[in-house]
C-alpha positions in Angstrom: 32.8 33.2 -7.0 36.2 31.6 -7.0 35.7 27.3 -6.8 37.3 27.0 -2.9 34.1 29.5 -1.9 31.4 27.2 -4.3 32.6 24.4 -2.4 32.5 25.9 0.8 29.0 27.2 0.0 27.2 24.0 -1.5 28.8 21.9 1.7 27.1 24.8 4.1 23.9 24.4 2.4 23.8 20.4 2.1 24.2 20.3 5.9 21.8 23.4 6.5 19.3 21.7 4.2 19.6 18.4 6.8 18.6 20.0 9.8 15.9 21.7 8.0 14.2 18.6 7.4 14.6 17.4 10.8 13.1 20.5 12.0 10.3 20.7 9.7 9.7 16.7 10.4 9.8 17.8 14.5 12.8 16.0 15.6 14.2 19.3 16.4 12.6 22.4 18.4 12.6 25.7 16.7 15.1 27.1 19.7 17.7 24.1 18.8 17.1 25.0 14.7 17.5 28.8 16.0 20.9 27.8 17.7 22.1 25.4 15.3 21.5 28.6 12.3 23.8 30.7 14.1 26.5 28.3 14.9 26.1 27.6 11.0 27.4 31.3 10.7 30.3 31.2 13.1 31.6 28.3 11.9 31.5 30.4 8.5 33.2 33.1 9.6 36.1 30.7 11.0 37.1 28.7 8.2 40.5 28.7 7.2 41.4 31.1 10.7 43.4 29.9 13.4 40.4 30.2 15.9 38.9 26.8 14.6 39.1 24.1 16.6 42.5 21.3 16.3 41.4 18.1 15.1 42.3 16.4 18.3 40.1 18.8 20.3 37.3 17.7 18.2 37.7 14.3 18.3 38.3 14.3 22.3 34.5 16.5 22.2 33.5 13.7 20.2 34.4 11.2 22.4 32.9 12.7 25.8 29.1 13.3 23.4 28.6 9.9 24.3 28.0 9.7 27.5 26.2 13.1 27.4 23.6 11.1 24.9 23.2 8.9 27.3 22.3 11.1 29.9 20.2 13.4 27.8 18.0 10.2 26.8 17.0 9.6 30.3 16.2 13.2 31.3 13.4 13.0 28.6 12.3 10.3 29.7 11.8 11.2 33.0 10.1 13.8 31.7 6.7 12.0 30.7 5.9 9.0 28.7 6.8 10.2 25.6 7.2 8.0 22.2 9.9 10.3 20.5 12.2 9.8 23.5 14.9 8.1 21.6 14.1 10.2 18.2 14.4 13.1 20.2 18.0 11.9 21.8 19.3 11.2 18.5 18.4 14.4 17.0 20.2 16.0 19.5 23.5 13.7 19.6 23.7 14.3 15.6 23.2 17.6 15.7 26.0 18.1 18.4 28.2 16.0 16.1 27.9 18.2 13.5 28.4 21.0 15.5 31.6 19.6 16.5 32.7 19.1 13.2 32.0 22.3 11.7 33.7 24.4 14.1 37.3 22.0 13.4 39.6 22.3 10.9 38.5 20.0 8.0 39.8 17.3 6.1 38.6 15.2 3.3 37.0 12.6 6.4 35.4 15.5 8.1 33.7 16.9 4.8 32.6 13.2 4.3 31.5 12.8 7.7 29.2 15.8 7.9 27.8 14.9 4.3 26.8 11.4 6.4 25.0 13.4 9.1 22.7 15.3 7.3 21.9 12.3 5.2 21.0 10.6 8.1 19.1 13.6 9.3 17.1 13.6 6.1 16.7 9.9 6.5 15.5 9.9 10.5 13.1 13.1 9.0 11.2 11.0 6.1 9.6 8.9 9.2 9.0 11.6 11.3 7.2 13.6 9.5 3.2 13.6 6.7 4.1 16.6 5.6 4.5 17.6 1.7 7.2 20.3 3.2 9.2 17.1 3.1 9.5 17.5 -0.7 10.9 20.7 -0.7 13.6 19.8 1.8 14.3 16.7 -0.1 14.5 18.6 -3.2 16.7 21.4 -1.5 19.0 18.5 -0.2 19.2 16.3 -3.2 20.0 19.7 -4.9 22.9 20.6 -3.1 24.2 17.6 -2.3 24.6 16.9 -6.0 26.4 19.7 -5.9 28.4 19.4 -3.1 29.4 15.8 -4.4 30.4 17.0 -8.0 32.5 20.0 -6.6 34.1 17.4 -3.8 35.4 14.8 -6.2 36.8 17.9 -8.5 38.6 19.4 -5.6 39.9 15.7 -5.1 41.0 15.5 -8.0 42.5 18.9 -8.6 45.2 18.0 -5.5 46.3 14.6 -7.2 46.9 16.3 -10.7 50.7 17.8 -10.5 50.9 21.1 -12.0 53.0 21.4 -15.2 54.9 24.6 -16.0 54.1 25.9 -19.3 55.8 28.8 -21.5 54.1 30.9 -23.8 55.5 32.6 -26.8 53.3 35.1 -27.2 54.4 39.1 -25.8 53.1 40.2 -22.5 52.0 43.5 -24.2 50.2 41.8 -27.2 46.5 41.8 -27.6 46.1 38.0 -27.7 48.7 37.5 -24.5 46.0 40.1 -22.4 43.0 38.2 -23.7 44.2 34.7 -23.0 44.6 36.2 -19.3 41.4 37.4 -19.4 40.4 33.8 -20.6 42.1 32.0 -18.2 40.9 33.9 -14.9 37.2 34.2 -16.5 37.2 30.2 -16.4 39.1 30.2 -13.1 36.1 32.1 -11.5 33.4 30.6 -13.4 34.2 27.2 -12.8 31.3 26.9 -10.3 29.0 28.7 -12.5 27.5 25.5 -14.4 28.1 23.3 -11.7 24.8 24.4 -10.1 22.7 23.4 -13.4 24.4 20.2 -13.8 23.2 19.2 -10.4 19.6 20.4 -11.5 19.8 18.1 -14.3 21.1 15.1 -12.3 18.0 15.6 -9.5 15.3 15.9 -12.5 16.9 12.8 -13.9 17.3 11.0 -10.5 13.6 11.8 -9.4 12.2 10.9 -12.9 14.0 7.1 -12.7 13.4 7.2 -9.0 9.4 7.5 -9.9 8.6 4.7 -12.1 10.4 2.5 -9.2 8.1 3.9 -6.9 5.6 3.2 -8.4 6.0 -0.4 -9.1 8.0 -1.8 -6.8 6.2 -4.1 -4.3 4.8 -2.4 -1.3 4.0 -4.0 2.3 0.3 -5.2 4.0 0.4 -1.6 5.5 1.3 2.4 3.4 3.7 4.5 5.4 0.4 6.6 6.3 0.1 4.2 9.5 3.7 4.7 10.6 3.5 8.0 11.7 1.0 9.7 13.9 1.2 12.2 17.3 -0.8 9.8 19.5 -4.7 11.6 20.1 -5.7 11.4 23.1 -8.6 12.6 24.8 -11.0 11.6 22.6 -14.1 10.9 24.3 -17.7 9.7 23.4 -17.1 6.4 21.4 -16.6 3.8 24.3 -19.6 1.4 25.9 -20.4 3.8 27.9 -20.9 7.7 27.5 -22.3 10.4 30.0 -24.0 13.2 29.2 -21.6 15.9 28.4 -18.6 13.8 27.0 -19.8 14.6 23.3 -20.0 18.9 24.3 -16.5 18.5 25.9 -15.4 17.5 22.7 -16.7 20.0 20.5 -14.9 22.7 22.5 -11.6 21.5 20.8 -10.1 22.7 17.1 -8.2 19.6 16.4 -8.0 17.9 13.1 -10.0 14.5 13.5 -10.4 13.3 9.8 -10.7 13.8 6.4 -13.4 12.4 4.2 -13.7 12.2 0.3 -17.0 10.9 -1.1 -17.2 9.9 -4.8 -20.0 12.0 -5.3 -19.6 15.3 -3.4 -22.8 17.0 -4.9 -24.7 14.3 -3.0 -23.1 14.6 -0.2 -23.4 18.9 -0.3 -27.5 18.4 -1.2 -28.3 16.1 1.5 -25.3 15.8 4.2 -24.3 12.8 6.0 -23.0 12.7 9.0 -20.5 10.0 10.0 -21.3 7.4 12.4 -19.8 6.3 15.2 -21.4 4.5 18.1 -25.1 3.7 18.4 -26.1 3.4 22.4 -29.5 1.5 23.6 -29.3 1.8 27.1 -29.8 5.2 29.5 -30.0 4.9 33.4 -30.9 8.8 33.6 -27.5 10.3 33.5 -25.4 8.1 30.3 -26.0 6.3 27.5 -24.9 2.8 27.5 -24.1 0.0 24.7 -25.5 -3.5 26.3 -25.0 -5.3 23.1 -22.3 -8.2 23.6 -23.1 -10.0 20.1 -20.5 -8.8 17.8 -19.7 -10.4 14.1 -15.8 -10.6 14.0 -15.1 -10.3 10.0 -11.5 -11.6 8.3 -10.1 -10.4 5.2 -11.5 -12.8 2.6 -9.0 -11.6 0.2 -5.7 -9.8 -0.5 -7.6 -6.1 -1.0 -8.6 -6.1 2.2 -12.3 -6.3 1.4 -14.9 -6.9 4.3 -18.6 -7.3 3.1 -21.1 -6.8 5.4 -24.5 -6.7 4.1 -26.0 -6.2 0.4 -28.2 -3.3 -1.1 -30.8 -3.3 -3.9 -28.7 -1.5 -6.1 -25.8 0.0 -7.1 -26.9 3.5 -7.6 -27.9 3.5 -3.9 -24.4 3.3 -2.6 -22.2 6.1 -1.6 -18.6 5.4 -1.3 -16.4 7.1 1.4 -12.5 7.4 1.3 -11.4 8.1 5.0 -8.1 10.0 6.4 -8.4 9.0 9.6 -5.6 10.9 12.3 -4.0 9.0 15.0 -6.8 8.9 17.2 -7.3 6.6 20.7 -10.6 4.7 20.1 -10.9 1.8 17.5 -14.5 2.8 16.2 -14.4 3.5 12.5 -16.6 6.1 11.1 -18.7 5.9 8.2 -22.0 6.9 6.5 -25.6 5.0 7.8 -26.1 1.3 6.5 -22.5 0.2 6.1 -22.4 -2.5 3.1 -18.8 -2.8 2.7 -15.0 -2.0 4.1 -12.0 -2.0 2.6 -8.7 -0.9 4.0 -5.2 -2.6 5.8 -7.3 -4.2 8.7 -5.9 -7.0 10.3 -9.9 -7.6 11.3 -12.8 -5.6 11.7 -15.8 -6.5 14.2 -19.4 -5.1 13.8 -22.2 -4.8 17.0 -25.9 -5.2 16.5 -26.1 -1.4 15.8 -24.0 -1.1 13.0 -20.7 -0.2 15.1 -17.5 -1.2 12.8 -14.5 -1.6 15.4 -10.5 -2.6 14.6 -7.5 -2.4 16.6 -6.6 0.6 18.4 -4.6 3.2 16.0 -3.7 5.9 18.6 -0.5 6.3 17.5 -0.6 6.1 13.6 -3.3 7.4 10.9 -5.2 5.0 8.7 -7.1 5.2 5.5 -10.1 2.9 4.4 -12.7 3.5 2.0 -16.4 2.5 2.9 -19.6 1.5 1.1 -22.7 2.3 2.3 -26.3 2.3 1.5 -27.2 5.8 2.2 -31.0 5.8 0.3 -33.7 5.9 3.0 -37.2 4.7 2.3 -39.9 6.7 1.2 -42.0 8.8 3.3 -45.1 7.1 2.5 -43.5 3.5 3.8 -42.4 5.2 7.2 -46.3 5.9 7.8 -47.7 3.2 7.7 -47.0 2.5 11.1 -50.0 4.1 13.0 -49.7 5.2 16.3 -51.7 3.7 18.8 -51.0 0.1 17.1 -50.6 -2.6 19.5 -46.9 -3.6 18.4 -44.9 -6.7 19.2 -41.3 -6.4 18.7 -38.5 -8.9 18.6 -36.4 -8.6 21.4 -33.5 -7.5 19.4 -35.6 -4.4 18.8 -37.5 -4.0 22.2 -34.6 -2.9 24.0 -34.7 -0.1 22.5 -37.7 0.7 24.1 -35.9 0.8 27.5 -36.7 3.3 29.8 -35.1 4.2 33.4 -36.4 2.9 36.3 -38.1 6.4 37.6 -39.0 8.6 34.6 -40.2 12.1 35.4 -43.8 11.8 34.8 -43.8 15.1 33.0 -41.8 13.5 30.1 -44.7 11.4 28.6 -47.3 14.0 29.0 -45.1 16.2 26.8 -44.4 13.7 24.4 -47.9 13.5 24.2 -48.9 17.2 23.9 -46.2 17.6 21.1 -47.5 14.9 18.9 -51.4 15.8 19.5 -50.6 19.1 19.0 -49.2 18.1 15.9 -51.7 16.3 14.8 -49.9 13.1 14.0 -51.1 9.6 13.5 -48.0 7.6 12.6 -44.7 6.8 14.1 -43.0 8.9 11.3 -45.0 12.4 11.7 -44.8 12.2 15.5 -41.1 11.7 15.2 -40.7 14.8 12.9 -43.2 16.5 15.5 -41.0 15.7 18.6 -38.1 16.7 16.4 -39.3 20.2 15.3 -40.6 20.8 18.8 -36.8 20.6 20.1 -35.3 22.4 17.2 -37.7 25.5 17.2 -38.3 25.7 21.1 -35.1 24.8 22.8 -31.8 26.8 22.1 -28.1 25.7 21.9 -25.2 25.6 24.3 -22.0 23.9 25.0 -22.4 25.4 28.6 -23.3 21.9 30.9 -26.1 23.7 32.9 -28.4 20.9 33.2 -28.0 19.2 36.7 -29.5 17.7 39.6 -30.8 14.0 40.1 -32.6 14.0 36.7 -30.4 16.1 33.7 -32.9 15.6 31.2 -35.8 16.7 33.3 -34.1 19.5 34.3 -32.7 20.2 30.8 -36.7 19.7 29.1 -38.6 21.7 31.6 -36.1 24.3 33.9 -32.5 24.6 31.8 -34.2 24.5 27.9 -30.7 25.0 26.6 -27.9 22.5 25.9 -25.1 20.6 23.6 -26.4 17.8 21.1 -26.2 14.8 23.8 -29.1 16.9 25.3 -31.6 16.8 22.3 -31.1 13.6 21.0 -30.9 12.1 24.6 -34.2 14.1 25.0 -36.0 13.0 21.8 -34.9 9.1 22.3 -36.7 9.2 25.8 -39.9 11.3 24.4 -40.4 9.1 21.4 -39.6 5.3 23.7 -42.4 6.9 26.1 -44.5 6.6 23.3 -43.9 2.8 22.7 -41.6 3.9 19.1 -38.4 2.1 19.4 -35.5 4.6 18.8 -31.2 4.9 20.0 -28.6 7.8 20.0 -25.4 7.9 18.0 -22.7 9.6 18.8 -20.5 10.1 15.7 -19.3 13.4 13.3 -21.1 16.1 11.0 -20.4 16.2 7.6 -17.6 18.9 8.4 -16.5 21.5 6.2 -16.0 21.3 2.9 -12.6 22.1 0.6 -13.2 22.7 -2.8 -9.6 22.4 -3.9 -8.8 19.3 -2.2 -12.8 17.6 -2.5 -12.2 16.4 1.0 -14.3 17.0 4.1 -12.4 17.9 6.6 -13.7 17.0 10.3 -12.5 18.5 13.4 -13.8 17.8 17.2 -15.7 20.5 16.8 -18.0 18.3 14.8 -18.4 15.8 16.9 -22.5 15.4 17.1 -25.3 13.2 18.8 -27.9 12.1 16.7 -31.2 9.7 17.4 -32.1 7.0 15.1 -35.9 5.8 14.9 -37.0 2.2 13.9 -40.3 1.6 11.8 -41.4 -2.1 11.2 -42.8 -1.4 8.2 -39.9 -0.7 6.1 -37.6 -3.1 9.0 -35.2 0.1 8.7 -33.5 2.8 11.5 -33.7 6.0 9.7 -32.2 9.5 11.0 -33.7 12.5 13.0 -31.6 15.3 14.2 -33.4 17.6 17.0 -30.5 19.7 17.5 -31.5 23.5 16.4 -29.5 24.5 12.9 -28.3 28.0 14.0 -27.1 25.9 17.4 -25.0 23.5 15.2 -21.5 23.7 15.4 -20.2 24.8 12.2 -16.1 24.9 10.6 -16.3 26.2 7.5 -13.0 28.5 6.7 -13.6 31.8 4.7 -11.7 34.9 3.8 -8.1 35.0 2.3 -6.8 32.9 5.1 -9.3 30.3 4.9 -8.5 29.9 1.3 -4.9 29.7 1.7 -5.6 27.1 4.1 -7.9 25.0 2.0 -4.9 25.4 -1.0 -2.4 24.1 1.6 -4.7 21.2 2.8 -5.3 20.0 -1.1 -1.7 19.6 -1.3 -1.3 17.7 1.9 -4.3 15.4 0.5 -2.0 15.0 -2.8 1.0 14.2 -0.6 -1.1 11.8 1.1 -2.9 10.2 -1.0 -0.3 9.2 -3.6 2.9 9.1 -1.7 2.6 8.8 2.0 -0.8 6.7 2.0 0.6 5.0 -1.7 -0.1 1.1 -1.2 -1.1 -2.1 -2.8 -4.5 -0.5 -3.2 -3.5 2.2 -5.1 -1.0 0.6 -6.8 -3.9 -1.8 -7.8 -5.4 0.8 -9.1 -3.2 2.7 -11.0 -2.1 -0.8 -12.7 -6.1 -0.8 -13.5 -5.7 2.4 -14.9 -3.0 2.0 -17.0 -4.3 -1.3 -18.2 -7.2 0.4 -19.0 -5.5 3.0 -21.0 -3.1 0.2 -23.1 -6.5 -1.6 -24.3 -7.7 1.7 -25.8 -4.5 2.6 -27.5 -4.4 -1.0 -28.5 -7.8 -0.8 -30.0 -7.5 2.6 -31.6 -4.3 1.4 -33.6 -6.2 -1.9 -34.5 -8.9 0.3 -36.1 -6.6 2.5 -37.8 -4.9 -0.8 -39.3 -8.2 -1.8 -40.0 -8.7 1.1 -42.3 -5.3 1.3 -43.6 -6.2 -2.1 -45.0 -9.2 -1.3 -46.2 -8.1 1.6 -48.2 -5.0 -0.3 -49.5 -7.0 -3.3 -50.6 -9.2 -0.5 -52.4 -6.5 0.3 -54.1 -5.4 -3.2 -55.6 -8.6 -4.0 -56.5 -9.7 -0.8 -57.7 -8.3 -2.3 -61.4 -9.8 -5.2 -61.4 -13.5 -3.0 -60.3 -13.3 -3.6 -56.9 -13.5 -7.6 -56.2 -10.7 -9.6 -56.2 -11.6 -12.1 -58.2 -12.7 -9.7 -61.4 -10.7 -9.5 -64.8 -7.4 -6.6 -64.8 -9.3 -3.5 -66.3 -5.8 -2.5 -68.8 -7.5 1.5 -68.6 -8.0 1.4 -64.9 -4.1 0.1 -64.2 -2.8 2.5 -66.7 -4.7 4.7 -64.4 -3.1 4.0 -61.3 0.6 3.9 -62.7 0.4 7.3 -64.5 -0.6 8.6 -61.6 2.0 6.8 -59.6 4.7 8.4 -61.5 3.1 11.6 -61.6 3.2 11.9 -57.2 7.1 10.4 -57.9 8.0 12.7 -60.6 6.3 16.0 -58.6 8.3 14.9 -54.9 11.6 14.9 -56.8 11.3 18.0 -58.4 10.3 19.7 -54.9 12.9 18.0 -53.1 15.6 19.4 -56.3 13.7 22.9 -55.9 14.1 23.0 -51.9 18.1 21.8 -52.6 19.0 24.4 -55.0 17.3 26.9 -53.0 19.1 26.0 -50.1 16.1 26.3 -47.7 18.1 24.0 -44.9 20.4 26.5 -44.7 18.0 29.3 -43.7 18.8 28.5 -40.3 22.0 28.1 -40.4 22.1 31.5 -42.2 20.9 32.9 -39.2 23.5 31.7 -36.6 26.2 32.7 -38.9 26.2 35.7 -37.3 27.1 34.2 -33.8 30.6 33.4 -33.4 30.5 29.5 -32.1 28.2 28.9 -35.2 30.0 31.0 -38.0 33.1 28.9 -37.0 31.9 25.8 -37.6 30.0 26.4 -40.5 31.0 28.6 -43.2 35.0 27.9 -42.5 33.7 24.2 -43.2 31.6 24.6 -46.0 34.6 26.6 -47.9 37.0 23.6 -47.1 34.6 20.8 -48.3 34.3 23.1 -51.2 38.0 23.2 -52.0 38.8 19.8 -51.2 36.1 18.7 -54.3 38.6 20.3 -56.3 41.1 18.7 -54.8 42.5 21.8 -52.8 43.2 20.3 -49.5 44.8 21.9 -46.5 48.6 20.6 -45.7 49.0 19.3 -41.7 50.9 22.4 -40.1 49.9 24.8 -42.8 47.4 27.8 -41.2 44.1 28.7 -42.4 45.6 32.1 -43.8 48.7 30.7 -45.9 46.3 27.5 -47.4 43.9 30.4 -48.2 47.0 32.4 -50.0 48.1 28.6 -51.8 44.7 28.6 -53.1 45.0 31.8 -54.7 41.5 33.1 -54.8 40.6 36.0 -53.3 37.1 35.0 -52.0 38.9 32.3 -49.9 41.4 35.0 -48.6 38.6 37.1 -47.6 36.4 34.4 -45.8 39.5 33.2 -44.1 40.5 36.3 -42.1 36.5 36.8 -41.3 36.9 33.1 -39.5 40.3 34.4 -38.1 38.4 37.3 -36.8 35.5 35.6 -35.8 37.7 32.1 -33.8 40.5 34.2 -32.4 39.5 37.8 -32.3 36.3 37.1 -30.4 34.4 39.1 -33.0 30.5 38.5 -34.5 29.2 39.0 -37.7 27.2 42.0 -39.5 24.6 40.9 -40.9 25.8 41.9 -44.4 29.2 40.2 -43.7 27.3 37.5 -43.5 25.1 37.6 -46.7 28.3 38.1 -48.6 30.2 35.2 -47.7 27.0 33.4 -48.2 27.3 34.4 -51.8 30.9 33.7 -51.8 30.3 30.0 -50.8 27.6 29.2 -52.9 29.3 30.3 -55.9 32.8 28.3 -54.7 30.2 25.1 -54.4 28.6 26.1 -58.1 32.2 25.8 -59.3 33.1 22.6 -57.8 30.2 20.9 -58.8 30.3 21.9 -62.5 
């Protein structure tokens, strides 16, 4: 590949690579990529033919682009409210620049201002876009624009060098006249060869400066993770107010809601949590309501961004929670039961009477936060020792959740009753687990709404017997406040499923799940019941090769995430931590090993005088220690004299004298230092050959037309060629040391 088609090729690529990202980032459609690929090709095929385009005709296309952006921004526009309007515009005005510019006949400008395109394409793609494809795209440009730079300043420079007519006095029919040709046009089309590893080398040095900076440079309030986002919407079930069916309409939906990482996944696996949202007190027969005003509004105490909440008996009860959070429209934040801390980029964060955490609405960016909660319940043995039939007197922050509507079907308390006297339960606690298997083992499953009429849950408990979760919980709330036990539904997430190679849960709106949550006195705690059948329970878990390949691609996105997208003051905190961390233990390793060092040399000063330093000099025990002193100094000179007269640092040396580059350096320059000890030095303008015939020994005839061979003749080595002049030079070297 002659230099003209590297160039050509690297400049191709660099601007290729540019609208990859932007199409990978979604600035551009696959159609406009599609397009834009095969004008890539034309323009190609044109170079250097008269069918390109005059520079004037470009710059007059140029010129009328503008208006045409203008015009192109408000038809999108007016197509919807859409909050890549102006990204989407200036995609498309960039792209027909460099369009433009690649079917004209180029100059030194146009080269430079394509280059300038796709680096702003690159540039307008970095906030466009989560995804680690980014990398490779970066990489791929960084690559061959490198390249493209290197082989751009060398063409520059080529033009401003004049060429200088040169004769050479060799025979056009002589061996070294065809081999110089062959020299010259080997280098002529191999110029580009080593151009592409040089730019390697420059990105891997580049990216390894870049990543200490990145590292430790100051970062904002906020991570670039809540830049970017496509603007959920939809998302229903997590307001004030929430009819029944709102939860099953969002479980008929695929899309990616969260992911979750909790510090101790084996917990999580053996007993799952589920991730709450909402906690409703209030049903009027066909919705859940929350009728709670009383909110705590919480502020940042410090620079982390550390909300406390509440306090637990211990630390081993806690369970910590690392949320991914997608651009979603509601302001609820999800976590596990019994919330004791937050900490994430909030610019404040309220929480309701029933353990809802709110912040500002993030419908059109993702957020991370990590959560602390209390997730141990009480024992079994606490729960009952609320008895049923106990004349109870609750506060009135807990008896409205005792709240019925104002014409229950009459059938609904007699079956409350039947289930829990069939049971044979005699506490809050077993008739809640009664009430709870009853709906689980006797109802079945659906996301099909076929409950209706004046009184859904009536018609769902006695006609229907099949529903979504909203049904049983909303069904187990009433049954268990018709028996005077104070209980809510939650609307909130399952645990979701779970990626091995990433150690994330990932949640989709699939998962979305109502729950009911029971209060007992005795232990002044709301713990969980879930009356929803198991085989009826939505479930995401990806298997087979596809599912794997998924999860694979999903731990990667987590990595690109978590420590570059999502990298902020926290984790910078952290790592700082870490490395701290890591310093003290070096620091206290080398100590000890100092400590000893000084121990053991101490050991040996006193060791004459019998080990205290305040004894008498033993004369024996010195003499001792000197002899043997001398003896260790006396044994390291003779191996080093032993390793110099055998020449062991040769040994490699010996074996690149076979190679040419190395024979020509090294035993031509070993024979000269050899000769010049005698004082046999080689006259300026004399050759190798006639200093060699001055000398007048025939070993340094012979190892002179070897190097001759070897420099000019392009020639290696045998192996016993080489052995001999080995012998040859050490005996030369005998002689001028002696």
């Amino acid at each position: 590949m002659s230099f003209n088609t590297f160039f050509r090729v690297s400049s191709y690529a660099m601007v290729a690579c540019g609208a990859l990202a932007l199409t990978v980032s979604g600035g551009l459609s696959s159609g406009l990529a599609l397009a834009f690929a095969v004008l890539l090709i034309v323009a190609w095929r044109l170079e250097s033919t008269r069918w390109q385009l005059p520079e004037r005709v470009g710059l007059v296309i140029v010129l009328l682009s503008m208006p045409l952006f203008y015009l192109d921004w408000q038809f999108l526009a007016g197509g919807g409210a859409n909050e890549r309007v102006g990204v989407s515009a200036l995609a498309h005005l960039i792209l027909f620049l460099s369009a433009v510019k690649l079917l004209q006949v180029k100059s030194d400008r146009d080269w430079v201002f394509l280059y300038l395109i796709s680096f702003f394409e690159v540039l307008l793609s970095a906030g466009l876009s989560l995804s680690p494809l980014f990398l490779l795209t970066l990489s791929l440009y960084s690559l061959f624009a490198l390249s493209t730079i290197l082989a751009f300043e060398i063409r520059k420079a080529r033009r401003s060098v004049k060429v200088v007519e040169t004769r050479l006095l060799v025979a056009p029919d002589s061996t070294l006249f065809r081999r110089l040709r062959k020299h010259g046009s080997g280098a002529r089309h191999g110029e580009g060869k080593r151009l592409p590893l040089v730019s390697f080398v420059l990105m891997l040095l580049i990216f390894g400066l870049a990543l200490p900076l990145f590292l430790i440079v100051p970062r904002s309030t906020s991570s670039a993770l809540a830049h970017t986002g496509d603007g959920g919407t939809g998302f229903v079930g997590f307001s004030d107010s929430v009819n029944l069916g709102d939860v099953g309409r969002l479980q008929q939906s695929d899309r990616l809601v969260m992911r979750v990482r909790v510090e101790d996944s084996l917990t999580g696996r053996n007993r799952p949590l589920r991730w709450r949202g909402v906690a409703l007190d209030y049903f009027d027969g066909h919705g859940w309501q929350r009728t709670s005003g009383r909110s705590t509004f919480e502020q940042s105490g410090n620079e982390r961004g550390f909300f406390q909440l509440g306090t637990t008996e211990g630390l081993q009860r806690l369970t910590t929670q690392t949320f991914f959070v997608e651009a979603i429209d509601t302001p609820v934040l999800f976590a596990a039961p019994r919330v004791v801390a937050v900490q994430g980029g909030f610019p404040y964060l309220r929480s309701d009477a029933e353990g809802a955490l709110t912040t500002r609405h993030h419908y059109q960016e993702r957020i991370s936060y990590k959560v602390y909660s209390d997730t141990a319940e009480p024992d079994e043995s606490t729960l009952r020792k609320t008895t049923l039939g106990e004349v109870q007197v609750f506060p009135a922050a807990v008896a409205r959740y005792l709240q019925l509507p104002d014409h229950v079907d009459t059938r609904i308390p007699r079956l409350a009753r039947d289930v829990i006297t069939k049971a044979g339960a005699r506490n809050q606690y077993d008739a809640a687990r009664a009430i709870e298997r009853y709906l689980q083992t006797d109802f079945r499953y659906s996301l099909d709404l076929k409950a209706t009429g004046p009184d859904p849950l009536a018609d769902f408990l006695f006609n229907v017997r099949e529903g979504h979760c909203e049904y049983f919980a909303t069904a187990m709330a009433v049954m268990l406040r018709t028996q005077g036990i104070p209980s809510r539904v939650v609307n909130g997430f399952q645990t979701g499923d779970y990626n091995e190679a990433a150690d994330v849960y990932t949640v989709t709106q699939r998962d979305a799940h109502s729950w009911v949550e029971v209060y007992f006195p005795e232990a002044n705690s709301w713990v969980t019941f879930d009356p929803t059948p198991f085989l009826g329970r939505p479930m995401t878990e990806r298997t087979g090769i596809q599912g794997r390949l998924g999860k694979f691609a999903e731990a990667i996105e987590m990595l690109w995430i978590q420590y570059v997208v999502g990298y902020g003051n926290q984790e910078q905190r952290s790592l700082a931590r870490a490395f701290g961390n890591r310093f003290f233990e070096l620091r206290d390793w080398l100590g000890n090993r100092l400590n000893g060092l000084r121990e053991t040399v101490t050991g040996w000063l006193t060791w004459p005088k019998g080990g205290t330093t305040d004894g008498s000099i033993s004369v024996a025990r010195l003499s001792l220690l000197i002899l043997v002193f001398v003896l260790v100094l006396f044994a390291l000179i003779l191996v080093l004299r032993r390793i110099r007269q055998l020449g062991f640092w040769r040994i490699f040396s010996r074996r690149q004298v076979e190679g040419k580059d190395a024979s020509v350096v090294e035993f031509y320059a070993r024979m000269t230092k050899a000769l010049a000890a005698r004082g046999l030095q080689r006259a300026t303008g004399e050759t190798p050959l006639e200093f060699a015939a001055a000398v007048g020994m025939p070993e340094a005839i012979k190892i002179t037309r070897a190097y001759n061979r070897v420099r000019f003749g392009e020639q290696n080595l045998s192996k016993i060629e080489a052995e001999q002049i080995e012998e040859w030079l050490k005996g030369m070297e005998k002689i001028s040391k002696s």
